[in-house]
NUTOR-222214 format. One record per residue (C-alpha): residue in three letters; x negated, y, z. Coordinates in steps of 0.2 Angstrom, whole numbers, padded with zeros to 4 digits, always signed. Layout:
N
alaXYZ;...
end
This chain:
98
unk-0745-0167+0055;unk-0750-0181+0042;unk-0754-0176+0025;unk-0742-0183+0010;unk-0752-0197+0000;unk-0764-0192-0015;unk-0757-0193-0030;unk-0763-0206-0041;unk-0767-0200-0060;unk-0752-0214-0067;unk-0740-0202-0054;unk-0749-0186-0059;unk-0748-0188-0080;unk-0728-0196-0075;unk-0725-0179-0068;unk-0735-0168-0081;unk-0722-0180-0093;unk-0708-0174-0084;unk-0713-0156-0086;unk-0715-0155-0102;unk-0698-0162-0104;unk-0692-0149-0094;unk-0699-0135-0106;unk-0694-0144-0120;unk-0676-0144-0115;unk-0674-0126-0116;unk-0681-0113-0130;unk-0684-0100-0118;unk-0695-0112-0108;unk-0706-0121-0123;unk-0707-0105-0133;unk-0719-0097-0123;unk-0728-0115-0119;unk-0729-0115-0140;unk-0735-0098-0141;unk-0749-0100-0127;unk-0756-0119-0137;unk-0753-0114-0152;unk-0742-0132-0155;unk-0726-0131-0166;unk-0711-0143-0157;unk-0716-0157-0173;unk-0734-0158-0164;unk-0729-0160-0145;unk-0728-0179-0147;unk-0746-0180-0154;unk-0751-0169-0145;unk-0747-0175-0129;unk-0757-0191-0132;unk-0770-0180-0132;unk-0782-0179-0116;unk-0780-0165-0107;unk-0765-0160-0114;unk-0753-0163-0098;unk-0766-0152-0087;unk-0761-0138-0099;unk-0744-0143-0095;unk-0745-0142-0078;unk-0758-0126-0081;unk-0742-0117-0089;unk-0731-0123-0075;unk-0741-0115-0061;unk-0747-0100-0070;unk-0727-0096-0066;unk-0720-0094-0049;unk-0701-0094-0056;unk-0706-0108-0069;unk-0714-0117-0055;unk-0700-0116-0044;unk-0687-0120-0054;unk-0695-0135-0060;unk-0700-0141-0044;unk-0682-0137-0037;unk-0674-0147-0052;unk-0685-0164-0046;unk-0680-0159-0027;unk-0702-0158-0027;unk-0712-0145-0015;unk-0723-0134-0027;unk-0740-0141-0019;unk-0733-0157-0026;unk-0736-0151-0046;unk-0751-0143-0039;unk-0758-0158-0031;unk-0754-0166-0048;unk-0762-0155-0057;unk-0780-0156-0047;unk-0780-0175-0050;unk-0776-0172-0068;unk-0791-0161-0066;unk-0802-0172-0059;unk-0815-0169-0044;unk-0824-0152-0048;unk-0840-0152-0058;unk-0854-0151-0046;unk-0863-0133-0044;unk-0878-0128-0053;unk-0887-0112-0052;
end
């Protein structure tokens, strides 16, 4: 079975973009985002620019199965898809030190 393509981080921070539109567009969505960040909806532009901001995006996203889902299924995306996106937002993991 060959494995999809990595996402590239330009693909990853699209999709993150896309997902944060999708909050945005519905108050029962972005409230909570809002709550968890501690943004108000005049500061998600700024904020946005902002590095790591769409990892917490995408953080929120996958931290909810039915958020996840819904999402995914409005983009006709697999789940592992905003999951992959996420990791390359994330970069490669820090190396272990004890």
């Amino acid at each position: 079975m060959a494995m999809p393509h990595p996402i590239t981080s330009e693909e990853a921070q699209t999709l993150a973009l896309k997902a944060l539109a999708f909050l945005a567009s519905e108050p029962e969505r972005l409230e909570p985002f809002l709550a968890v960040t501690g943004l108000g909806p005049a500061t998600l532009r700024s904020a946005a620019q902002e590095p790591g901001f769409l990892l917490g995006v995408l953080d929120h996203l996958c931290a909810s199965d039915s958020l996840l889902l819904e999402f995914a299924g409005n983009l006709h995306l697999k789940p592992e898809m905003v999951a992959q996106a996420r990791e390359t937002l994330a970069g490669p993991p820090e190396a272990y030190e004890p």
